[in-house]
Every structure is written in structure tokens, then in C-alpha cells.
C-alpha positions as CSV (number, residue, x, y, z in Angstrom):
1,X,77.6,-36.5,-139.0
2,X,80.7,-38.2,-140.3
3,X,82.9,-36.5,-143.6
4,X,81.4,-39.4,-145.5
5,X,78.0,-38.6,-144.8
6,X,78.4,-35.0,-144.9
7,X,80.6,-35.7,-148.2
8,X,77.7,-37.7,-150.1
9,X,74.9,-35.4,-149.1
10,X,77.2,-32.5,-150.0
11,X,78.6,-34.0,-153.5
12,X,81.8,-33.2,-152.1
13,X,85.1,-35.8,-152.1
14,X,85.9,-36.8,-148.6
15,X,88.8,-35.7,-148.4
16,X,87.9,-32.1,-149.6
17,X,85.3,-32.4,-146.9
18,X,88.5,-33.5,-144.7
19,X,91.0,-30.3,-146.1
20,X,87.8,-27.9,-145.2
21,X,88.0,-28.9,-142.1
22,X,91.7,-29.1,-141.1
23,X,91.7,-25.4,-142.4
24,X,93.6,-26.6,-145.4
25,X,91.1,-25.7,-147.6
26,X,88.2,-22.9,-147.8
27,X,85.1,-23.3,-149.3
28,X,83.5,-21.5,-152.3
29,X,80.2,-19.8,-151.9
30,X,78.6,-23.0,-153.7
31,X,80.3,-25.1,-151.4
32,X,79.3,-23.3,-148.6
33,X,75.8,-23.5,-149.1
34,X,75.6,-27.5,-150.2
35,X,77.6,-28.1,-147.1
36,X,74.7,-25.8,-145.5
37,X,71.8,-27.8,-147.3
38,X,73.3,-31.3,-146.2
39,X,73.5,-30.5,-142.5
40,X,69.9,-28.5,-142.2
41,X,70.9,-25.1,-141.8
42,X,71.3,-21.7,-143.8
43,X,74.6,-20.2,-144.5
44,X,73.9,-17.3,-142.2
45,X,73.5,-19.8,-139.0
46,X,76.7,-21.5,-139.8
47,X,78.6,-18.1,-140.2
48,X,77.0,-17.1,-136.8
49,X,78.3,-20.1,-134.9
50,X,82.2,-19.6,-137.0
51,X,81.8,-15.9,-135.9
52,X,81.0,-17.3,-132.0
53,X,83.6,-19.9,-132.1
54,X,86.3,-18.0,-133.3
55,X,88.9,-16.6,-130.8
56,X,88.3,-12.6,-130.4
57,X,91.3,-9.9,-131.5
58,X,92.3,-12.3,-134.1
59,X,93.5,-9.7,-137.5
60,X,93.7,-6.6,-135.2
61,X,89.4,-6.3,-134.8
62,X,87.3,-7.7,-132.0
């Protein structure tokens, strides 16, 4: 999914959609779940796959 098509099913700007992902940005909890409800997944999944992706020991906690 592009950050256009992810942008118009979310009702977000592109370029928000674009700061979100460049870790410029981070999304509020309604954000979170439009994002969620454009791309066909809850909010839970999406925090599972973060939580896999994301490089271990990082803020002192594994």
C-alpha cells in the first residue's frame, strides 16, 4: 500500500502519513486505529509486529 492509499483510507495528509513513518511523527490513539482500520488489522497486531521488529535492549529493558 502506498502513503497515498494508506493516507485516503486513513483520512490522514500524506505527508503526516510520510512524518509517521520517518519517525518524525507519532501517532495518536485515533490515529492509530484509522491507520489500523485502513490496512485490515487491529491495533494489537500492529503493536505485536512494532514490538518484533524493534531492536532488543533498546531503553535499558529487553
Amino acid at each position: 500500500m502506498t502513503q497515498e492509499e494508506l493516507s485516503f483510507e486513513a483520512r490522514l495528509d500524506r505527508t503526516y502519513v510520510s512524518q509517521l513513518e520517518n519517525d518524525k511523527k507519532s501517532p495518536t490513539i485515533d490515529v492509530l486505529f484509522r491507520i489500523c482500520d485502513a490496512l485490515g488489522i487491529t491495533a494489537s497486531e500492529l503493536i505485536v509486529r512494532v514490538e518484533k521488529a524493534r531492536p532488543k535492549g533498546r531503553h535499558g529493558k529487553t
